[in-house]
Phi, psi and omega in degrees: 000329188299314213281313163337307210273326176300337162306310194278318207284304184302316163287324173297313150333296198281345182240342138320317168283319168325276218280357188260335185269357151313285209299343163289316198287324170264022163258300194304305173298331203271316180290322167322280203312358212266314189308312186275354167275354177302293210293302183283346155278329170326302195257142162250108247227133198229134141228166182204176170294321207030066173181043166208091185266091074267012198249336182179124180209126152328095165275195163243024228177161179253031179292156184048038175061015142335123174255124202279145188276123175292128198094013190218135169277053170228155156252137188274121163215199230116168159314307204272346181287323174284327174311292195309293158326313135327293195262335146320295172336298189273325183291313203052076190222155163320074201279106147274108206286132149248090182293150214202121175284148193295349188269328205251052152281281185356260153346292181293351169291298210295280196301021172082338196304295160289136177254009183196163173232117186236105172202041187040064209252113176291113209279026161214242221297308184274015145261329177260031156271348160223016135200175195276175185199111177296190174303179203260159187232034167161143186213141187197161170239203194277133163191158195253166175258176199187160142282130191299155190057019178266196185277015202227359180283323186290348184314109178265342175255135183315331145337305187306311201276013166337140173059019188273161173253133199211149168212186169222226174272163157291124157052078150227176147267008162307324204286336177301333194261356137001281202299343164308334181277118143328110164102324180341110183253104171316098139349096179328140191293145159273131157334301214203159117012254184342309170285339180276313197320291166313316201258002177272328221279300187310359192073355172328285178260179157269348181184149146237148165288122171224180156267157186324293182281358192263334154320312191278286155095201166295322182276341171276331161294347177230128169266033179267343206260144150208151188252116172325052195263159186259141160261336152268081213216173175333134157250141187216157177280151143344306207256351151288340171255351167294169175198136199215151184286127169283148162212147165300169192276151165098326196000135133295003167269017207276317186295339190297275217286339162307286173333306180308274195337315208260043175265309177301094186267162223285279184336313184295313163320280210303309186288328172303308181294326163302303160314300166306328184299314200284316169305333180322126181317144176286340185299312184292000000 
């Protein structure tokens, strides 16, 4: 009987523990899950280059409303950085920067790692076949950078750079529309801004495809630089020249962040872009 019961006691025993280290593991998950869904409602996860200023650039500091870049001492601001703000401000979330090379948004938009792409990012037609897009939050159109007093500053027609050597960004549509020039001698496509920047200032190239403000600029940070507009000039659609926050497809922000957006008014746009241009680090 002794031994029956010490038998029964060993089990009782054994299955108290059994069930308590259940209730541990599943209290420790249910607070895990709890923390990360806190942490993802919490927050709005951005990525851009931050190196395509006036729309985005790396400082070293939160001066002019610098957003510290996460996983980095370094900071972002710009145009898509106060827009981006603007919209964490209306979702009434934490706004987080991820710097991100212009080829990987995409992806990172897809694999979740990010939840918007605000990086003066063109809504078209062969981008939204893999992701979504608001409205657009800011339109401007094509123009080149040049050295100032070369031969390539007085052009008023996209013509003019016949035998020129010219490039643009990798997979935008500046590099695309490159091929309106006759005789044009097309250029490997760029990484970044910052390297066409280097290769204008060094003679590589004669020119890069830019859009009106990262033109304005470029020439206010170098006084080496001038920005071309045309009277004759590039033709584009609209949605080549537009620039809208990416979302995944299907997104439950794309209508939110349309509302934030359309709060914003065109004056309001403008004044904002006008401020970055002037803030911009002298460097970019």
């Amino acid at each position: 009987m002794k031994k029956k019961l010490s038998i029964f006691i060993g089990l009782f025993f054994t299955t108290m523990l059994l069930l308590a280290g259940c209730g541990t593991s599943s209290n420790s998950n249910g607070a895990s899950s709890s923390k990360n869904d806190t942490k993802e409602k919490d927050t709005f996860t951005i990525g851009l280059e931050a190196g395509y200023p006036p729309f985005n650039w790396t400082q070293l500091d939160d001066s002019n409303g610098g957003v510290k870049i996460d996983g980095n001492a370094e900071y972002a601001g710009g145009y898509d950085v106060e827009i981006a703000k603007k919209i964490a401000e209306g979702l009434g979330k934490k706004l987080v920067i991820v710097k991100t090379e212009w080829d990987g948004l995409v992806p990172s938009l897809e694999s979740k790692k990010i939840d918007a792409i605000i990086a003066g990012m063109s809504p078209t037609a062969e981008r939204k076949k893999t992701i979504d897009f608001s409205e657009n939050y800011y339109t401007s159109n094509f123009v080149m950078v040049v050295k100032k007093g070369g031969p390539y500053e007085g052009a008023t027609s996209i013509q003019d750079f016949s035998g020129a050597k010219v490039t643009g960004q990798l997979n935008t549509s500046h590099y695309g529309v490159i091929d309106q020039i006759k005789g044009v001698k097309k250029q490997p496509a760029s990484d970044n801004f910052p390297a066409m920047r280097v290769a204008l200032e060094s003679g590589v190239i004669d020119g890069y495809v830019s859009e009106r403000p990262e033109g304005i600029s470029a020439s206010s940070a170098n006084p080496n630089f001038a920005m071309v507009e045309f009277e004759d000039g590039f033709v584009a659609d609209e949605e080549e020249t537009a620039v809208a926050v990416g979302l995944k497809k299907g997104s439950k922000l794309t209508e939110k962040i349309n509302e934030i957006l359309a709060k914003v008014s065109e004056e309001e746009r403008q004044e904002i872009m006008d401020k970055a241009i002037q803030n911009q680090p002298a460097a970019e």
